[in-house]
C-alpha positions as CSV (number, residue, x, y, z in Angstrom):
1,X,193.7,63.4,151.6
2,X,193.1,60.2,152.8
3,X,189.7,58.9,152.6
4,X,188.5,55.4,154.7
5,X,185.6,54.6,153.0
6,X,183.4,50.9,154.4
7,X,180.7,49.9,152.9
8,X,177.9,48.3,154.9
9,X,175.6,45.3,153.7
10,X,172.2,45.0,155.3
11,X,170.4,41.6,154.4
12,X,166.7,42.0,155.5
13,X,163.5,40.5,154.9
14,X,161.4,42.0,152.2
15,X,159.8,45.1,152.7
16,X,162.7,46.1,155.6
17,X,165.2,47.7,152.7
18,X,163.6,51.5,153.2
19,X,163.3,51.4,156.9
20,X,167.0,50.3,157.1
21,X,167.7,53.2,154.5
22,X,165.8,55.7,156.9
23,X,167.9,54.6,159.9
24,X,171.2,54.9,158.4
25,X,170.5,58.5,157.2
26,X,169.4,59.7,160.2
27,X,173.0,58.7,161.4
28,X,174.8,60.2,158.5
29,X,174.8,58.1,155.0
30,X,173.7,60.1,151.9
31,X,172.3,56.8,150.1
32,X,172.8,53.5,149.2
33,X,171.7,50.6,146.9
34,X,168.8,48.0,147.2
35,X,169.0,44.8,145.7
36,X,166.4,42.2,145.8
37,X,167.6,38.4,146.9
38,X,166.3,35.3,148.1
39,X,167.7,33.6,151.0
40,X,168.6,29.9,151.1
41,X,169.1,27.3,154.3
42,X,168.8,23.4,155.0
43,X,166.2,22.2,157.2
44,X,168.9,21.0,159.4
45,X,169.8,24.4,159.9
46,X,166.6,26.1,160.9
47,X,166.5,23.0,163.3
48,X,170.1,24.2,164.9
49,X,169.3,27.8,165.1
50,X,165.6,27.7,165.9
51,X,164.5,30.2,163.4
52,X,162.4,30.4,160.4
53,X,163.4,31.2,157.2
54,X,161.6,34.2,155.0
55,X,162.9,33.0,151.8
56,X,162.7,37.0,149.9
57,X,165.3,39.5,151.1
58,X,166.4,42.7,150.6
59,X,170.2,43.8,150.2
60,X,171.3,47.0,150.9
61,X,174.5,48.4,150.6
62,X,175.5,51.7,152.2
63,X,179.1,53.1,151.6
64,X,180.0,55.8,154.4
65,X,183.1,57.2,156.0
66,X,184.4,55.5,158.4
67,X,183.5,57.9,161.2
68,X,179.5,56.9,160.5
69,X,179.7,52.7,160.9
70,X,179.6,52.2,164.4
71,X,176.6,54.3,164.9
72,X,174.9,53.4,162.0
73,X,175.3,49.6,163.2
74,X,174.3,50.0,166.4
75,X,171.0,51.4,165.2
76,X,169.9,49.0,162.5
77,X,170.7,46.0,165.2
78,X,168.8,47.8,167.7
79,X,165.8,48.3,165.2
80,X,165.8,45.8,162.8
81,X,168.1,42.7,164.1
82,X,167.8,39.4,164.6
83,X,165.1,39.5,167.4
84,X,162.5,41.8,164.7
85,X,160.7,41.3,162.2
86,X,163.4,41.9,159.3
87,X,165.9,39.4,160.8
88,X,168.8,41.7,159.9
89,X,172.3,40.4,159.5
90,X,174.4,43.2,159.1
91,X,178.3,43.5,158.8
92,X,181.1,45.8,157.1
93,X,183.6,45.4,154.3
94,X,186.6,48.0,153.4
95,X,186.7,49.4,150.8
96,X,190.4,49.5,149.1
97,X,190.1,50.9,146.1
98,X,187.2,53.4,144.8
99,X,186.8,55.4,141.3
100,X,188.8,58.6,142.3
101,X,185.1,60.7,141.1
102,X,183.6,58.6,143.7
103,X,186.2,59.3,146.7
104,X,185.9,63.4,145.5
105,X,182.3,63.1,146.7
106,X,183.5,61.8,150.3
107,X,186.8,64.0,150.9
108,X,184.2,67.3,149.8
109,X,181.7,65.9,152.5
110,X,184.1,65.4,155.0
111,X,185.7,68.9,154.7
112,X,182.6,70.7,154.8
């Protein structure tokens, strides 16, 4: 069977990683991964865009069917975007090529 698996990167503030967790389970995803991070921009840039910079991040990474992204987007930049407090970026990648034990756990969800 085949499986389109995405995986979606959240990069938050600090203290944002469980909400955006929350959100994309209600939607559908089973779990995902936080990593800390610290963000880095010129001076010139916050200038240009008019934002501040909060230097500690969080990084989460969520990998769901494909079926689950657009609704799990929506909702983390409805909640926790650009115009919040956690200043989320978010965006997709594909995922080509996955561990076949890892791509057993998504073909048994999806058939259930």
């Amino acid at each position: 069977m085949d499986v389109k698996l995405y995986n979606i990167v959240a990069i938050v503030n600090e203290g944002y990683s469980d909400w955006v967790m929350e959100l994309a389970k209600f939607k559908g995803a089973r779990g995902g991964t936080i990593i800390p991070a610290n963000g880095s921009v010129t001076a010139d840039a916050m200038k240009l865009y008019g934002i501040g910079i909060h230097p500690e991040k969080e990084i989460v990474l969520i990998l769901v069917n494909e079926d689950l992204v657009n609704g799990i987007l929506e909702l983390l930049y409805d909640k926790l975007g650009s115009q919040s407090e956690a200043m989320g970026i978010f965006f997709t990648l594909p995922v080509a090529h996955a561990s076949e034990n890892l791509l057993e756990q998504y073909i048994e969800k999806k058939e259930e």
